[in-house]
N, CA and C of each residue as an Amber inpcrd file, in Angstrom:
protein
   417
  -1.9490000  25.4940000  24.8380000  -2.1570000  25.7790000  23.4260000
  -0.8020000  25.8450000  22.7270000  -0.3800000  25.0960000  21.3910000
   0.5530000  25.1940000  20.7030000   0.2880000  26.0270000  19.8060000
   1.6490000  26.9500000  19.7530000   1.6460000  28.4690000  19.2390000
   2.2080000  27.8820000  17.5780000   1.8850000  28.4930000  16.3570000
   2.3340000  28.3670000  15.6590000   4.2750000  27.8820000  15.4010000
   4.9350000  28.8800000  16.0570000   6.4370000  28.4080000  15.8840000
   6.5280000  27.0940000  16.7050000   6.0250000  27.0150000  17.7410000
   6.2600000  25.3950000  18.5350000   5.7160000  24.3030000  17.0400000
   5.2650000  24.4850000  16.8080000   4.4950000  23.5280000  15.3150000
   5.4150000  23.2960000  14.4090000   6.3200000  24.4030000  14.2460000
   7.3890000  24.2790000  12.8870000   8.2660000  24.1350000  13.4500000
   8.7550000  24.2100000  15.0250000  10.1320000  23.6180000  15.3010000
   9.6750000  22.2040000  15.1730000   8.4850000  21.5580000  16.1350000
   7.8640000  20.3750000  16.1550000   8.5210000  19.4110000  14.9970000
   7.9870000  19.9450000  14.0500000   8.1860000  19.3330000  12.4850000
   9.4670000  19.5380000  11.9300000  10.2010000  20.8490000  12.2460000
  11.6780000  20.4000000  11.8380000  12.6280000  19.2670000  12.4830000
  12.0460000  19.1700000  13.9350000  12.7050000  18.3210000  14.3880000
  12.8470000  16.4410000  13.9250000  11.0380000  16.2650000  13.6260000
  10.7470000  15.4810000  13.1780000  11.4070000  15.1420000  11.5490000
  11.0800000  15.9380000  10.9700000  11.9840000  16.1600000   9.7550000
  13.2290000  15.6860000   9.8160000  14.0050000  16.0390000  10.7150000
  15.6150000  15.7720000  10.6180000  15.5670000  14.7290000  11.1040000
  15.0020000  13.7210000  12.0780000  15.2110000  12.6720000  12.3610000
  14.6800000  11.9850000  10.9550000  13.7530000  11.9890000  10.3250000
  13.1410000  10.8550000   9.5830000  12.7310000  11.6280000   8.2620000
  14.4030000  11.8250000   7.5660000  13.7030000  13.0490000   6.2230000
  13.2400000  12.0910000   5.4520000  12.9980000  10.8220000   5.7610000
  12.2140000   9.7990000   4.3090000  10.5780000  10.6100000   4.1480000
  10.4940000  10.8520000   5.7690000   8.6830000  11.7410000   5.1930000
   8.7190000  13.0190000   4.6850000   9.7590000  13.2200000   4.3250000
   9.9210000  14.4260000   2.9770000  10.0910000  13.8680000   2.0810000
  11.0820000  12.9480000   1.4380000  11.6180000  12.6230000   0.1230000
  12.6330000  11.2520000   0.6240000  12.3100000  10.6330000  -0.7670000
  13.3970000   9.2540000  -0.6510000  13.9380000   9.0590000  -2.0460000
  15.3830000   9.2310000  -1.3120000  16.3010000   9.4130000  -2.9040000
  17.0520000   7.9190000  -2.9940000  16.6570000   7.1080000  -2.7010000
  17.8070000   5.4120000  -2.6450000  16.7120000   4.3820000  -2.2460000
  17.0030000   3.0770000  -2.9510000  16.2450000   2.0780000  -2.3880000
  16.6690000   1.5790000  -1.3140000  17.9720000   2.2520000   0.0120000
  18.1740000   2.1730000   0.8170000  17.0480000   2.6900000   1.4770000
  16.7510000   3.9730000   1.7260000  15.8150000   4.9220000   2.0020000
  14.4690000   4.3580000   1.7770000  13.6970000   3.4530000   0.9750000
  12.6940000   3.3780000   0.5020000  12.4210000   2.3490000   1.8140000
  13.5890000   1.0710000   1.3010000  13.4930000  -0.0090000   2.7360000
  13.3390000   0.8030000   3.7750000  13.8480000   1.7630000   4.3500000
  14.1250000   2.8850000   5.6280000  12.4660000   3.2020000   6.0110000
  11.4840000   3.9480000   5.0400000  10.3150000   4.7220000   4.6080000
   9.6230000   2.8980000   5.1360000   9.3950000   2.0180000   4.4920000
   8.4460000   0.7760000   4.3680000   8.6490000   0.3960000   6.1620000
   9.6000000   0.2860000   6.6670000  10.0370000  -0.2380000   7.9550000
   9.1610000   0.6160000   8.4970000   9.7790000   1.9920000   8.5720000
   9.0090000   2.9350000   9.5000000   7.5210000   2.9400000   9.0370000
   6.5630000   2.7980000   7.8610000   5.9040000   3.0300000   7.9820000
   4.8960000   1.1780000   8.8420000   5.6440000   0.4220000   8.6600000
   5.2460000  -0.7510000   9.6310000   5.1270000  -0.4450000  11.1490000
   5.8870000   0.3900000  11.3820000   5.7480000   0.6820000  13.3300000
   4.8290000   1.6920000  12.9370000   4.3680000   3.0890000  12.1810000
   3.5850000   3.7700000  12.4890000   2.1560000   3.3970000  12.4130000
   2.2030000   2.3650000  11.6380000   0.4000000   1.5310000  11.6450000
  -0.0020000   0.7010000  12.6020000   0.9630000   0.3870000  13.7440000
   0.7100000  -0.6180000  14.4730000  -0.1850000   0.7030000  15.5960000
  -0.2430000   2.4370000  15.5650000  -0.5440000   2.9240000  16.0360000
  -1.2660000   3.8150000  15.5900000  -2.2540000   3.3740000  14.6870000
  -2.2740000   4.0720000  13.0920000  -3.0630000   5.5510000  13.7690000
  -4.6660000   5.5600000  14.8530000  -4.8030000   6.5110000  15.2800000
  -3.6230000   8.0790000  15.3730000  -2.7880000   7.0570000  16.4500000
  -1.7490000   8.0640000  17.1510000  -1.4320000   8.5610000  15.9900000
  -0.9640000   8.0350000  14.7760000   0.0340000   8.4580000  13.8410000
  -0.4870000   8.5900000  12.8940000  -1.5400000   9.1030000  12.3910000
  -2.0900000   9.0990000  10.9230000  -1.3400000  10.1020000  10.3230000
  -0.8510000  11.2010000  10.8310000  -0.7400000  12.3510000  10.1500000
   1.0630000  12.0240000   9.3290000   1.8530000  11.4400000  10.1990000
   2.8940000  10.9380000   9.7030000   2.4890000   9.7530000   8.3520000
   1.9550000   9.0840000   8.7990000   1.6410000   7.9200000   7.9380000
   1.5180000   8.2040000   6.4630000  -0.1130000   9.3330000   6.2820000
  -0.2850000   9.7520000   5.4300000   0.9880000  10.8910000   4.5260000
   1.7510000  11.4840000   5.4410000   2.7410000  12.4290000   4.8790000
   4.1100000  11.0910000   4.1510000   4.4920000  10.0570000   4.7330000
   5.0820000   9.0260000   4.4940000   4.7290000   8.0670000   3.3090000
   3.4250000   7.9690000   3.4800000   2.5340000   7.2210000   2.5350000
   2.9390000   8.1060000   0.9810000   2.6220000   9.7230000   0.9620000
   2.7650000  10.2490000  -0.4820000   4.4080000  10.2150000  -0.9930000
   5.6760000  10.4300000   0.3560000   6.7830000  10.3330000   0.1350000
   6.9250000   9.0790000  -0.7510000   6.5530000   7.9670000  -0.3920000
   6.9190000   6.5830000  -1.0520000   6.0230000   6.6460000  -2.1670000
   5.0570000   6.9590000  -2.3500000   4.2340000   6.7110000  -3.8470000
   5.1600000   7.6750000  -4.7850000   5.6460000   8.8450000  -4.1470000
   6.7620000   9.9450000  -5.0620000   7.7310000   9.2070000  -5.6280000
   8.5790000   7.9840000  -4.7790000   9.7360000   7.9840000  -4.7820000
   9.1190000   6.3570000  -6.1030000   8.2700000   5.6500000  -5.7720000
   8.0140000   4.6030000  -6.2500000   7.2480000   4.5460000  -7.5980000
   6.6120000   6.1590000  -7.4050000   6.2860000   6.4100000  -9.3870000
   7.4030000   6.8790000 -10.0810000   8.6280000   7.2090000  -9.5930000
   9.6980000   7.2830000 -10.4240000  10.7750000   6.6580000 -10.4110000
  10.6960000   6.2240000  -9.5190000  12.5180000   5.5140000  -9.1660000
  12.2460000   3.7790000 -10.7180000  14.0510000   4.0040000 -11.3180000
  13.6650000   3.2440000 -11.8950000  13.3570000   1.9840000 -11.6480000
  13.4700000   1.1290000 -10.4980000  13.4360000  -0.1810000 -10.4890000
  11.8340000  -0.4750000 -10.2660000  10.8170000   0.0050000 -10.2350000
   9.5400000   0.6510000 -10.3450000   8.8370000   0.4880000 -11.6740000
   9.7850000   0.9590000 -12.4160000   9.3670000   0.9160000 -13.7760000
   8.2800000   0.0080000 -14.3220000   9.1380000  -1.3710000 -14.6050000
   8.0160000  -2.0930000 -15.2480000   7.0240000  -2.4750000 -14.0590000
   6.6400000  -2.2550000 -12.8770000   5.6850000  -3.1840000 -12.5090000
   4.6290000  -1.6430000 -12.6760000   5.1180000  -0.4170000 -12.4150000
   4.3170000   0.4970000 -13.0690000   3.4880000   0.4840000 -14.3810000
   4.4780000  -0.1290000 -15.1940000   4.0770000   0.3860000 -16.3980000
   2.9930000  -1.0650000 -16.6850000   3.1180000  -2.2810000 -15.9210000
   2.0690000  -3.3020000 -16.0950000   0.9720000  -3.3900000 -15.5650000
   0.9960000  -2.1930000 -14.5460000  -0.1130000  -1.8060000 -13.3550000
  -0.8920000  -0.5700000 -14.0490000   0.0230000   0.3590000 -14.6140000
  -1.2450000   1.0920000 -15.3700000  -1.8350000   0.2680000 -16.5440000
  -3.2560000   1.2850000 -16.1160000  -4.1790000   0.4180000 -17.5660000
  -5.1410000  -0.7830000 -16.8730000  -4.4730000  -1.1220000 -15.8060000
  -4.7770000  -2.6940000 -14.7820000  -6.3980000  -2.2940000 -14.5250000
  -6.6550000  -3.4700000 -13.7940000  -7.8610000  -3.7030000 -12.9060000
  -7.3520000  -3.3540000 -11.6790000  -7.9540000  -2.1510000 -11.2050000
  -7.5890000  -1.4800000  -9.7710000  -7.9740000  -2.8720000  -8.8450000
  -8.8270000  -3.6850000  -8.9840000  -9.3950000  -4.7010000  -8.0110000
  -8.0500000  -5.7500000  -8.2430000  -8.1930000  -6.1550000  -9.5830000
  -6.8160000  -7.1590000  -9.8470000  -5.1280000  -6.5640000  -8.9250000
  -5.1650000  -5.6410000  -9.3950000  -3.5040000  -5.0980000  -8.7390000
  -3.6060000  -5.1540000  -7.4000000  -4.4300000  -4.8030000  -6.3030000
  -5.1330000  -5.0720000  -5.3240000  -5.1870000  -6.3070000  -4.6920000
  -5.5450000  -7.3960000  -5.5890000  -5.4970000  -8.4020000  -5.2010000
  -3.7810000  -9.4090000  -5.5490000  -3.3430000  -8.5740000  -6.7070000
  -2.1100000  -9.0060000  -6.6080000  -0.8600000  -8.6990000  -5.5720000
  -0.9220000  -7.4670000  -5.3990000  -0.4580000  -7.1770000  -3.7200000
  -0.5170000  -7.5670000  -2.7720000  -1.7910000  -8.1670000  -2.4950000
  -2.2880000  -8.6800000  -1.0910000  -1.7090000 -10.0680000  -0.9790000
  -1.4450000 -10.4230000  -2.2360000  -0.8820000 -11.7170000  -2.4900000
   0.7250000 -11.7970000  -2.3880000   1.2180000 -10.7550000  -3.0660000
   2.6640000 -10.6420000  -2.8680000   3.1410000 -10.1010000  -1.3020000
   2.5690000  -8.9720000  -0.7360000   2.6860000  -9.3570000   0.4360000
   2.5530000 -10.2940000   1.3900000   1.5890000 -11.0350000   1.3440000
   1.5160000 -12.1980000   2.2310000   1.8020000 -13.2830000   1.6950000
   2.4540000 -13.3980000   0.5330000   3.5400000 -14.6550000   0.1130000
   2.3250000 -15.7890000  -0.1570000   0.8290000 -15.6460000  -0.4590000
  -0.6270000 -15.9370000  -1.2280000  -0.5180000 -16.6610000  -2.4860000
  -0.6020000 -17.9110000  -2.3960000  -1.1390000 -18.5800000  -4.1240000
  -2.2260000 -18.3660000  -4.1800000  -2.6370000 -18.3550000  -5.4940000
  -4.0620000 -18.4340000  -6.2230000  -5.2080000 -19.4330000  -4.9620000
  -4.1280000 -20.7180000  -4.2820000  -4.8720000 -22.0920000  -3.8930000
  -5.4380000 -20.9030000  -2.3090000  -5.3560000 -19.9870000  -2.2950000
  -5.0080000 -19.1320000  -0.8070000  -6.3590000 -18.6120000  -0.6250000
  -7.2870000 -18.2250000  -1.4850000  -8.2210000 -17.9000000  -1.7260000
 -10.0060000 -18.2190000  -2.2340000  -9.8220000 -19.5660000  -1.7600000
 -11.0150000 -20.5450000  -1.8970000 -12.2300000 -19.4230000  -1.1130000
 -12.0070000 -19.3910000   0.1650000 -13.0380000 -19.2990000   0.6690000
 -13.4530000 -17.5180000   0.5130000 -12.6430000 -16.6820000  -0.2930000
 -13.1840000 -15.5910000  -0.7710000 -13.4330000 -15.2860000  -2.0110000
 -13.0320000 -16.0110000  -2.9570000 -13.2630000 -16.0740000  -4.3690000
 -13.4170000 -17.2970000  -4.6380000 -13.1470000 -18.4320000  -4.8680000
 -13.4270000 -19.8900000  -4.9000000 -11.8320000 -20.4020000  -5.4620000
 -12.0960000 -21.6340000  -6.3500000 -11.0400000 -22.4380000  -6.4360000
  -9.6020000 -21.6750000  -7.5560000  -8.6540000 -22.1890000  -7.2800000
  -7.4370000 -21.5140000  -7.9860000  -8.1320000 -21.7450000  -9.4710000
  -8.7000000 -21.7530000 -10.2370000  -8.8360000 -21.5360000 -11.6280000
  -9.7300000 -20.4880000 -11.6310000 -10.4400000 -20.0370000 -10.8140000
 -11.5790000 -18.9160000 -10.8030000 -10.5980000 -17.8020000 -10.4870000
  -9.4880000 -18.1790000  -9.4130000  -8.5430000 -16.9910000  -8.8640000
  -7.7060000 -16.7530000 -10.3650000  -7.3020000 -17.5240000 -11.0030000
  -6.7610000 -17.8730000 -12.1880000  -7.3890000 -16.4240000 -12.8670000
  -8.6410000 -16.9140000 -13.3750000  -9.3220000 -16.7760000 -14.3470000
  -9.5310000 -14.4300000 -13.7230000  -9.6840000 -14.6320000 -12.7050000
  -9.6210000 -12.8780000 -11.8970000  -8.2040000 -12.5620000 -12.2010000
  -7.3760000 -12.8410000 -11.6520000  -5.9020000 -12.4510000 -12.4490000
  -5.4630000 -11.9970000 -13.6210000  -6.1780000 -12.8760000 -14.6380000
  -5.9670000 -12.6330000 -15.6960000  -6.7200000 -11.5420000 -16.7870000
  -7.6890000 -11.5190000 -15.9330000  -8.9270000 -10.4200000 -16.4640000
  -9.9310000 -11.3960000 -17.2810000  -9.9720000 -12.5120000 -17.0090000
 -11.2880000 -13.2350000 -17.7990000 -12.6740000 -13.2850000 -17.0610000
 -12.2210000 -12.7170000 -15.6330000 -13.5860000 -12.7540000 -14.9890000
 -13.5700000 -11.4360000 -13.9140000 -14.3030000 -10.7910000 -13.3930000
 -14.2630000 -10.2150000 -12.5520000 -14.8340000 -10.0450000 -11.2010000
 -13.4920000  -9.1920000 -10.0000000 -13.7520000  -9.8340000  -9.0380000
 -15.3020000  -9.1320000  -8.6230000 -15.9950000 -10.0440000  -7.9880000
 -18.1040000  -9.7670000  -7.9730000 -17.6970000  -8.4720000  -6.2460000
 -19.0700000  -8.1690000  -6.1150000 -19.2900000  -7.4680000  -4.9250000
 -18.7160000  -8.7520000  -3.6090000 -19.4060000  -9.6010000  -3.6880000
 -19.0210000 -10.4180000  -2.7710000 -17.8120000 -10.9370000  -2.5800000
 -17.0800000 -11.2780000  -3.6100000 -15.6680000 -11.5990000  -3.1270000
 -14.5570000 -10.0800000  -2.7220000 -15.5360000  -8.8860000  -3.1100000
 -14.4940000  -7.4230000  -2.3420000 -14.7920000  -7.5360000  -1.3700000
 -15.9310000  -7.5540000  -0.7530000 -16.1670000  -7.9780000   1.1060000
 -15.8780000  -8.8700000   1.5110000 -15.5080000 -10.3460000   1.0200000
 -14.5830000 -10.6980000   1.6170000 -13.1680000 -10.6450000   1.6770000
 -12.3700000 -10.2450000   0.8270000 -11.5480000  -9.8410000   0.8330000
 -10.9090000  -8.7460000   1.7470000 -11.9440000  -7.6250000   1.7580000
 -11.4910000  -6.7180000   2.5880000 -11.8280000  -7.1780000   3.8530000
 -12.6580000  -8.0220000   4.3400000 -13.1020000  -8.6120000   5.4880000
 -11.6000000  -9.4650000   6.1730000 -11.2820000  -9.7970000   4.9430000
 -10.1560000 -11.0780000   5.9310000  -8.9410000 -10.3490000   6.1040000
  -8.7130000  -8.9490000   4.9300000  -7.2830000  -8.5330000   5.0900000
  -7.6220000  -7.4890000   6.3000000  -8.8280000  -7.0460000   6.6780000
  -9.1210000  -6.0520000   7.3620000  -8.7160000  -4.6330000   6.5230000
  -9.3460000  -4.4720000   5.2870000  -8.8980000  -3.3200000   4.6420000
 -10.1690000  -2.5760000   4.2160000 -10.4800000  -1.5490000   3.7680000
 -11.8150000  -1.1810000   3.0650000 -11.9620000  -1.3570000   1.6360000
 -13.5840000  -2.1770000   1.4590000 -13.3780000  -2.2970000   0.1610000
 -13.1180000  -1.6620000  -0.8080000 -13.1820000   0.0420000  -0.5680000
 -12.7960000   0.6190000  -1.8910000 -11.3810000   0.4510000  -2.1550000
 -10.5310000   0.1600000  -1.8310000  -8.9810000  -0.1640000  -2.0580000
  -8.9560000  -1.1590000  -3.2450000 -10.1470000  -1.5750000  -3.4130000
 -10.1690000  -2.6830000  -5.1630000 -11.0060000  -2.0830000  -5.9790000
 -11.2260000  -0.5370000  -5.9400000 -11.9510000   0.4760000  -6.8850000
 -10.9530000   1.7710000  -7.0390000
């Protein structure tokens, strides 16, 4: 049985190795926080509890830090499904042409981007189907 003080040395220790899951003051640090949080998902069970404590560090550091700014300020107000799908795209380096077989042809992907159409039930299951994500992540 772990006694309460074994718990808070536990975590100070952890702490001092990797204070990004407290706070990230540099976009040195942020790169530092994104890396590490790439090895802790490859074990995501083992590591949820870091992940999630890591996960709020970087949303802290990334709703204020200025270089943040404008894609913040073009993301609020957004289509939670659109920003969603614009991510998935900027991470995996995704054209519009990338997405036939879950939304249809680049003018329909076009046309979701832009907010002239919206993305249906069926193209969030597939979507979350191919990235392996849950569909509420586009709600």
């Amino acid at each position: 049985m772990i006694v309460e003080p074994d718990i808070t040395s536990m975590a100070a220790q952890i702490l001092e190795r990797y204070p990004v899951l407290r706070e990230i003051n540099s976009s040195t640090e942020h790169t530092q926080a994104l890396e590490l949080m790439e090895n802790l998902i490859e074990h995501y069970d083992a590591n949820v509890v870091l992940i999630e404590a890591l996960a709020n560090s970087i949303e802290r550091y990334e709703e204020g830090a200025e270089e943040f700014a404008s894609f913040n300020k073009e993301i609020s107000g957004a289509d939670s499904g659109v920003v969603m799908l614009r991510v998935l795209m900027d991470q995996h380096g995704l054209k519009t042409a990338d997405f036939e077989q879950e939304i249809g042809k680049k003018s329909m992907v076009s046309q979701v981007l832009t907010g002239k159409r919206n993305l249906t039930k069926e193209h969030i299951i597939k979507l979350a189907n191919r990235f392996k994500i849950s569909p509420s992540s586009f709600f």
